[in-house]
C-alpha positions as CSV (number, residue, x, y, z in Angstrom):
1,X,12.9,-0.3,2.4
2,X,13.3,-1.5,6.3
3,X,11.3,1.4,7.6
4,X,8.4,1.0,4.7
5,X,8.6,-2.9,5.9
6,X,8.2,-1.8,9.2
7,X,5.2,0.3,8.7
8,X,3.3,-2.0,6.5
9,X,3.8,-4.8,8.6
10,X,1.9,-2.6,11.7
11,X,-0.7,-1.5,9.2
12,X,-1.8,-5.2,7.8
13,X,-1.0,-7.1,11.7
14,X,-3.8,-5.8,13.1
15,X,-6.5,-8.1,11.2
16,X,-4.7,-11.0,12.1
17,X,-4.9,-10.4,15.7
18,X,-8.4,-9.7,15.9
19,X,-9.8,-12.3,17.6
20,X,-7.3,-12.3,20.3
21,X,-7.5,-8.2,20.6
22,X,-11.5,-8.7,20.5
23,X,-10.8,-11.3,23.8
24,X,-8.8,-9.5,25.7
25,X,-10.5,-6.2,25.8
26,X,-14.2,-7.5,26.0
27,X,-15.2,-5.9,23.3
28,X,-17.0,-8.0,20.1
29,X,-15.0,-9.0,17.1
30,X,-17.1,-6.2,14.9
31,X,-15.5,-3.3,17.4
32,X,-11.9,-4.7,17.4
33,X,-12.4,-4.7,13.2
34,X,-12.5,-1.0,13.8
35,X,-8.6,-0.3,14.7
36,X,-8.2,-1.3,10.8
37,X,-10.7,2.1,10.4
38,X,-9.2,4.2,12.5
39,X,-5.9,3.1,11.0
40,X,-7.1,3.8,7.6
41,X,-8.6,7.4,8.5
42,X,-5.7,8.3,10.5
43,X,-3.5,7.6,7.1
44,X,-6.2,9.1,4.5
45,X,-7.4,12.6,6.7
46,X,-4.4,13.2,8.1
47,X,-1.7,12.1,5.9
48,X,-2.3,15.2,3.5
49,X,-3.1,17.5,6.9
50,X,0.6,16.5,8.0
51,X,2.3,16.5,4.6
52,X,1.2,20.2,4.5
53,X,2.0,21.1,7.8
54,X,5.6,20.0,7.2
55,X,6.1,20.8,3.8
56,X,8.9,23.6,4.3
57,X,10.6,21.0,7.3
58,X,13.9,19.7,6.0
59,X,13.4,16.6,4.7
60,X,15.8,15.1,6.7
61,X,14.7,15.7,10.3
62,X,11.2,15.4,9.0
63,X,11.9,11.8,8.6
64,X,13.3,10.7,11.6
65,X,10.9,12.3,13.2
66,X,7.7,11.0,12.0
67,X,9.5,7.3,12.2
68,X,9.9,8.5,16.0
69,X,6.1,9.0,15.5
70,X,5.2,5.7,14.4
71,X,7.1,4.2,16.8
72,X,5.1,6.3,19.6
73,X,1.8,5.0,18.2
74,X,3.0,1.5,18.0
75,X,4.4,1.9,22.1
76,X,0.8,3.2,22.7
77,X,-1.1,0.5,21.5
78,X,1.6,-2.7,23.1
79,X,0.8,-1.1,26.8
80,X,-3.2,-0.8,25.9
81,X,-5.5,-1.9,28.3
82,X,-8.4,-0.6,26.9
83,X,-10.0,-0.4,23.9
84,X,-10.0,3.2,23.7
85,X,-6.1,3.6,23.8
86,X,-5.4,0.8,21.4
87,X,-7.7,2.6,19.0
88,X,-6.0,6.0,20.1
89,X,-2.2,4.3,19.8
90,X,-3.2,2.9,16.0
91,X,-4.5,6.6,15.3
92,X,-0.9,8.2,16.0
93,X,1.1,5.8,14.1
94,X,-1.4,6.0,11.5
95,X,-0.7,10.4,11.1
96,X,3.4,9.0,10.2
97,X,2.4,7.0,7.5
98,X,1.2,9.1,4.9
99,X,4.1,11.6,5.1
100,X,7.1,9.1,6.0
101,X,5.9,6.9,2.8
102,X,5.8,10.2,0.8
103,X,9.5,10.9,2.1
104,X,10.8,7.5,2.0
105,X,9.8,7.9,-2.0
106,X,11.1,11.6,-2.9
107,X,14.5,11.1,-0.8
108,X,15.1,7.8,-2.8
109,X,14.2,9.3,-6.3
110,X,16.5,12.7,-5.3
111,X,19.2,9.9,-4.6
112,X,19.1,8.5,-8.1
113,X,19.7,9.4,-11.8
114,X,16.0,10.3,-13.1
115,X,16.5,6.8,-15.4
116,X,16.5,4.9,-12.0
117,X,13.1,6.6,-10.8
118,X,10.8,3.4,-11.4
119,X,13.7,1.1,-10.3
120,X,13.9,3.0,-6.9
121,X,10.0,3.1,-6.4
122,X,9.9,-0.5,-6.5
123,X,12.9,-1.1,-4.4
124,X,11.1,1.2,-1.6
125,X,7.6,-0.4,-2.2
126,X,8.9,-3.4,-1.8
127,X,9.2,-3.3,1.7
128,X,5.5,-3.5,1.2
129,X,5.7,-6.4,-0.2
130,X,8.3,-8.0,2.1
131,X,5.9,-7.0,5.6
132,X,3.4,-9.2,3.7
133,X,5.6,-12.0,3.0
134,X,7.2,-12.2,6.4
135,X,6.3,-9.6,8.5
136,X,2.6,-10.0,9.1
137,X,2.7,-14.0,9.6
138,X,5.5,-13.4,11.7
139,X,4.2,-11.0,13.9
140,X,0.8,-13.1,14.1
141,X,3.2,-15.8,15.1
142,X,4.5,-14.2,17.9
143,X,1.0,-12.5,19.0
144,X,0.0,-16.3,19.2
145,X,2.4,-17.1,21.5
146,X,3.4,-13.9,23.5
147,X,0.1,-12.1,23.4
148,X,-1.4,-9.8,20.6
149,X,0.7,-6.9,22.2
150,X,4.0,-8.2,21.7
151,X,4.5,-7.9,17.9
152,X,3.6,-4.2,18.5
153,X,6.2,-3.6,21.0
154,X,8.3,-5.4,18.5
155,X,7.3,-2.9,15.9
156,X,8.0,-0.1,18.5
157,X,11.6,-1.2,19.3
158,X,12.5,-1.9,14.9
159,X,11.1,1.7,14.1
160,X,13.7,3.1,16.3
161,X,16.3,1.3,15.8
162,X,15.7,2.1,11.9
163,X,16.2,5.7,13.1
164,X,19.9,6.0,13.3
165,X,20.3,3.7,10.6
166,X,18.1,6.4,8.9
167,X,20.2,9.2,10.6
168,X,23.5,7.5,9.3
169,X,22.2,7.2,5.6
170,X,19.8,9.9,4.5
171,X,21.6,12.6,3.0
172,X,21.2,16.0,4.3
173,X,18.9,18.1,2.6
174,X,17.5,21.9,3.0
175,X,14.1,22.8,3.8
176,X,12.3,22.3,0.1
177,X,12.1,25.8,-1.8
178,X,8.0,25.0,-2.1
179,X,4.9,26.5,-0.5
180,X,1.4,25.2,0.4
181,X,0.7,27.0,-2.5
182,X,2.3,25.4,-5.2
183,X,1.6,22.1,-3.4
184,X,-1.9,22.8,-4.1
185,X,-1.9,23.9,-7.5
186,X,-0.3,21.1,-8.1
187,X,-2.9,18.9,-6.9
188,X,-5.3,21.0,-9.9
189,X,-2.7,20.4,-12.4
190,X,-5.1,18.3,-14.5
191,X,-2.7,15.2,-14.8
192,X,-2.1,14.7,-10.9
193,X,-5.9,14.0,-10.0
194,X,-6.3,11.5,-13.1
195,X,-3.8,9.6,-11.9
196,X,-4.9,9.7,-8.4
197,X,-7.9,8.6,-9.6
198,X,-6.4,5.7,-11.1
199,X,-4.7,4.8,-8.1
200,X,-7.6,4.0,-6.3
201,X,-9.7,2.6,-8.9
202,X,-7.4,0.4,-9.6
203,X,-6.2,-0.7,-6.1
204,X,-10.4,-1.2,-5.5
205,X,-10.2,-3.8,-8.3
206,X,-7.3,-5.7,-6.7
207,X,-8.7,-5.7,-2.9
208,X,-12.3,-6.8,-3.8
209,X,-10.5,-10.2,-4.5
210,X,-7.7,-9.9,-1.9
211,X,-9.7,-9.4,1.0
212,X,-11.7,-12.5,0.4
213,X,-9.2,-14.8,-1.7
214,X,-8.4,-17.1,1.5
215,X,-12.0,-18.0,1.7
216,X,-12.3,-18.5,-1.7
217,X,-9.7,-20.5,-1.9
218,X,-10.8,-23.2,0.6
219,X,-14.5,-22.8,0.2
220,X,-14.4,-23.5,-3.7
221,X,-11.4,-24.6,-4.5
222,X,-11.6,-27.0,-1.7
223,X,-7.3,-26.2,-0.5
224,X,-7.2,-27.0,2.9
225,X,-5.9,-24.3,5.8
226,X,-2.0,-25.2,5.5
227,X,-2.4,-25.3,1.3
228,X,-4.5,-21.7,1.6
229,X,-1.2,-20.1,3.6
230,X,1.0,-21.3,1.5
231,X,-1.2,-20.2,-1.5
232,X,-1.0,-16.6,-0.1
233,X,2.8,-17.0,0.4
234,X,2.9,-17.9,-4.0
235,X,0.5,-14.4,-3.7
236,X,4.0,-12.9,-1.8
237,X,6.7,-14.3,-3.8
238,X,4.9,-12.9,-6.8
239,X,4.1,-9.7,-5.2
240,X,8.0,-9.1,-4.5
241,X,8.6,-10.1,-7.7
242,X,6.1,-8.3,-10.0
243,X,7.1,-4.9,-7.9
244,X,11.3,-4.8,-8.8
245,X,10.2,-6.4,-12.6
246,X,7.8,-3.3,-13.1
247,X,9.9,-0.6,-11.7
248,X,12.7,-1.6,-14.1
249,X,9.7,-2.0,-16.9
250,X,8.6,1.8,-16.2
251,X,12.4,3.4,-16.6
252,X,12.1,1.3,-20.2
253,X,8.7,2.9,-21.0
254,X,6.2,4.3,-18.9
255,X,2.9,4.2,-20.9
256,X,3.3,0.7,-22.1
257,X,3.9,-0.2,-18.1
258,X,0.8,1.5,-17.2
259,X,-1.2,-0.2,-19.7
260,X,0.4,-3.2,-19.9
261,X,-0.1,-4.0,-15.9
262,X,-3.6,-3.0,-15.7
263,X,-4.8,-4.7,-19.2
264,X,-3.0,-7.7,-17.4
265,X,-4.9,-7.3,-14.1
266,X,-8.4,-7.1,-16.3
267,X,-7.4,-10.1,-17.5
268,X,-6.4,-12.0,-14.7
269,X,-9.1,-11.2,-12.1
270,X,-11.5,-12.2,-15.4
271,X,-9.7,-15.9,-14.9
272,X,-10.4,-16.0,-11.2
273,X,-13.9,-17.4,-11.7
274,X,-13.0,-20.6,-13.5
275,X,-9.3,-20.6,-11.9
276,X,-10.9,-21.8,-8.6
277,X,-12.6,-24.1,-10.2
278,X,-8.9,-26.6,-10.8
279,X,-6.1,-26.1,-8.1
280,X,-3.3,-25.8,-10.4
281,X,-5.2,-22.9,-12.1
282,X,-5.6,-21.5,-9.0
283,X,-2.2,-21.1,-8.0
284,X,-0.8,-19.8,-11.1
285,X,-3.9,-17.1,-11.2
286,X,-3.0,-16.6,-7.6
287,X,1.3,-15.8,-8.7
288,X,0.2,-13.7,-10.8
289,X,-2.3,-11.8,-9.5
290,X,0.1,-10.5,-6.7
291,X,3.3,-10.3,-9.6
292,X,0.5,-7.4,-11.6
293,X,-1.3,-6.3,-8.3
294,X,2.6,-4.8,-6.6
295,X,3.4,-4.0,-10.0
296,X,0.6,-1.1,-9.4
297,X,2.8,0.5,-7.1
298,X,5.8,1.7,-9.1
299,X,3.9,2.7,-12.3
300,X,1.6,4.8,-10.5
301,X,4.2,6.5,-8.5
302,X,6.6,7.1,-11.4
303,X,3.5,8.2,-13.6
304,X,2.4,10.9,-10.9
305,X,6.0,12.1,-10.3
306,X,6.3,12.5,-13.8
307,X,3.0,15.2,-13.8
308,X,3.8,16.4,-10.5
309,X,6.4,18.7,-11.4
310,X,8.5,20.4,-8.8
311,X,6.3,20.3,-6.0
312,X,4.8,16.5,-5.8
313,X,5.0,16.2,-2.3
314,X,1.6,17.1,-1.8
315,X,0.4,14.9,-4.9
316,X,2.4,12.0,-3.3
317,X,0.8,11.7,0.0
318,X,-2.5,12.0,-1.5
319,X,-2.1,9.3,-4.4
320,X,-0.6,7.4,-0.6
321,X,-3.8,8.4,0.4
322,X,-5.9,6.7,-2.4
323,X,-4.2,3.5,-2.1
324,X,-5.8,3.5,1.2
325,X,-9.3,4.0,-0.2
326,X,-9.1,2.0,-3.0
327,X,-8.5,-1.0,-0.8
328,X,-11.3,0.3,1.5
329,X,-13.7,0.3,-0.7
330,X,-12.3,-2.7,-2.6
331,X,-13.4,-4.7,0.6
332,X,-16.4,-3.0,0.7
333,X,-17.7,-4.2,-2.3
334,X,-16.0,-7.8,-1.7
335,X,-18.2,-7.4,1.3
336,X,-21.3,-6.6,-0.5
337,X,-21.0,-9.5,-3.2
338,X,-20.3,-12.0,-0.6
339,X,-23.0,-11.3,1.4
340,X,-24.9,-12.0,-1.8
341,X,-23.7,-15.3,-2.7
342,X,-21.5,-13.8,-5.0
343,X,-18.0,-15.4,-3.5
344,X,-16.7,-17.4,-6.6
345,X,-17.7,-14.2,-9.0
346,X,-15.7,-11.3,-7.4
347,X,-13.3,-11.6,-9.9
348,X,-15.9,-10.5,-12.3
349,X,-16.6,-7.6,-10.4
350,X,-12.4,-7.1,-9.7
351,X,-12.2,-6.8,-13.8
352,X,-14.4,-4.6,-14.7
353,X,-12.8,-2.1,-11.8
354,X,-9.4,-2.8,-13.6
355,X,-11.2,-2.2,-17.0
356,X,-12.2,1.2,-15.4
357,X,-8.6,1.8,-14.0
358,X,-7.2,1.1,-17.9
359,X,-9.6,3.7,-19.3
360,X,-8.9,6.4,-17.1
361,X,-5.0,5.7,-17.4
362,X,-5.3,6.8,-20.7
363,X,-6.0,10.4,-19.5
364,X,-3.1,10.3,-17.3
365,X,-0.7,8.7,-19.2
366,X,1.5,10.9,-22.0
367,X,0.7,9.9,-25.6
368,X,4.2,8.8,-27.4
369,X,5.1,11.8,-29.2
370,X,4.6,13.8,-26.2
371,X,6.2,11.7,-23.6
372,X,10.0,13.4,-23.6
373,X,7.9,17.1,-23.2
374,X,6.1,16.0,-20.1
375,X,9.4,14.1,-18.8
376,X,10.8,17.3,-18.7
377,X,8.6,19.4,-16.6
């Protein structure tokens, strides 16, 4: 949970150092956007490229070193003075990412009894949800103050110290009896891309209203700056919250999770339109919004683990992957609607993606009298 904290507080910093990044470097604010691109391709073309690569590594070594990786990238980009290396140091943290997340998951659900599985997931996603919390307004904090390279030197210096920690911890495991074969035949196993396709259907619906919900909150809703942070702190709490609630939820039953969060997310991003019209509406929409969108996160992960069979490494890192797009093009179509006036009625839009997500959970997800036959391989 420290190292995923770790990670996603280096891949979310970047956008709130923009401005002084765009500054320093001469470049315009537009250009500087694009180290959240590169980021993002880095973690969606080579994530699967390196998860295959490694995929007869022991698991234990892998980890450490990719960590080592991250930690390399993040070096890169606190001593850039150009633009070209800060886009090339977010590029080689962003090739860890993929494959440490996909580790950081299989290592903690080999670690506990197969009951725990959703439990675990959320524990580890919710480092996630902590860099969000604190890590990100922290680190913009300290790029204030110290320069926008400093929290990435930070970053540098907490990824290896989480190394031995990791070293120390990690049990010692064998080289996994797997090929790229079977990796890949899992990925055709009819199940795996349903609920890859979920993923990012579903994570599309919640970022078309993330990305824009501090300007919709002071723009409509009228909250001023100090109100909108603290809004997105509510958005946080609930986020930590929602993700441990829902990993306990999908040891209990899995289907009814998986239905259960996204019929709730439908509903939800439905409200935001007339939320925003009353502050106090607006904040509980906002507390639960981020208590359904982290509860995405364990279901997802405990459903495609279930399908994946004996060799989901593969499947992970892309599902990892699809998180990643989903958001992307999430914003995307925030951005579109925007543009178009459309501010106050992405949550239209938002709900009709989670709609989508719903129906094509139903292919992915085991019907009740065949859920203990799929749990078992």
């Amino acid at each position: 949970m420290v190292s995923v904290f770790v990670v996603g507080t280096s891949e979310y910093l970047i956008a709130g150092l923009l401005p002084q990044v765009a500054a320093d470097l001469g470049v315009t604010l537009s250009a500087a956007g694009h180290t959240v691109t590169a980021y993002a391709l880095g973690v969606v073309v080579g994530g699967p490229l390196v998860t295959v690569a490694t995929v007869r590594l022991p698991r234990k070594g892998l980890a450490l070193g990719l960590l080592v990786l991250f930690a390399a990238g993040n070096g890169i980009c606190a001593v850039a003075g150009s633009y070209g290396l800060l886009i090339a140091g977010r590029v080689v943290a962003s090739l860890s990412h993929a494959a440490f997340l996909t580790l950081a998951l299989m290592l903690t659900v080999r670690a506990v009894a197969p009951e725990r599985v959703g439990t675990a997931i959320a524990v580890v996603g919710s480092g996630f949800s902590a860099a969000t919390l604190l890590g990100v307004p922290v680190g913009v904090l300290v790029g204030d103050g110290a320069g926008w390279r400093a929290p990435f030197a930070g970053l540098a210096v907490l990824a290896l110290a989480a190394v031995p920690l990791l070293a120390v911890v990690l049990p010692r495991e064998p080289a996994p009896d797997t090929s790229v074969g079977a990796e890949l035949r899992t990925m055709l196993r009819r199940p795996v891309p349903v609920v890859i396709a979920t993923t990012a259907v579903g994570l599309a619906a919640t970022s078309t209203v993330f990305t824009y919900l501090a300007p919709a909150l002071s723009q409509i809703t009228g909250f001023a700056p100090a109100a909108v942070s603290a809004l997105l702190l509510v958005y946080g709490v609930g986020g930590l919250a929602g993700g441990l609630v829902a990993g306990r939820l999908a040891d209990r039953s899995l289907p009814a999770t998986v239905r259960g969060t996204f019929a709730g997310l439908a509903a939800v991003l439905a409200l935001f339109p007339l939320a925003l019209g009353s502050p106090v509406a607006a904040v509980a929409v906002v507390l639960v919004f981020g208590l359904l969108t982290s509860a995405t996160t364990p279901v997802l992960q405990s459903l495609l683990l279930r399908h994946a069979g004996g060799a989901p490494t593969l499947a992970v890192s892309v599902n990892v992957c699809a998180f990643n797009v989903g958001i992307a093009a999430g914003s995307a179509l925030g951005g579109g609607l925007v543009a178009a006036d459309g501010l106050r009625w992405l949550g239209l839009a938002a709900a009709a993606l989670g709609l989508a997500a719903l129906a094509v959970s139903y292919a992915a997800v085991p019907a009740a009298r065949r859920q203990v036959s799929v749990a078992g391989g």
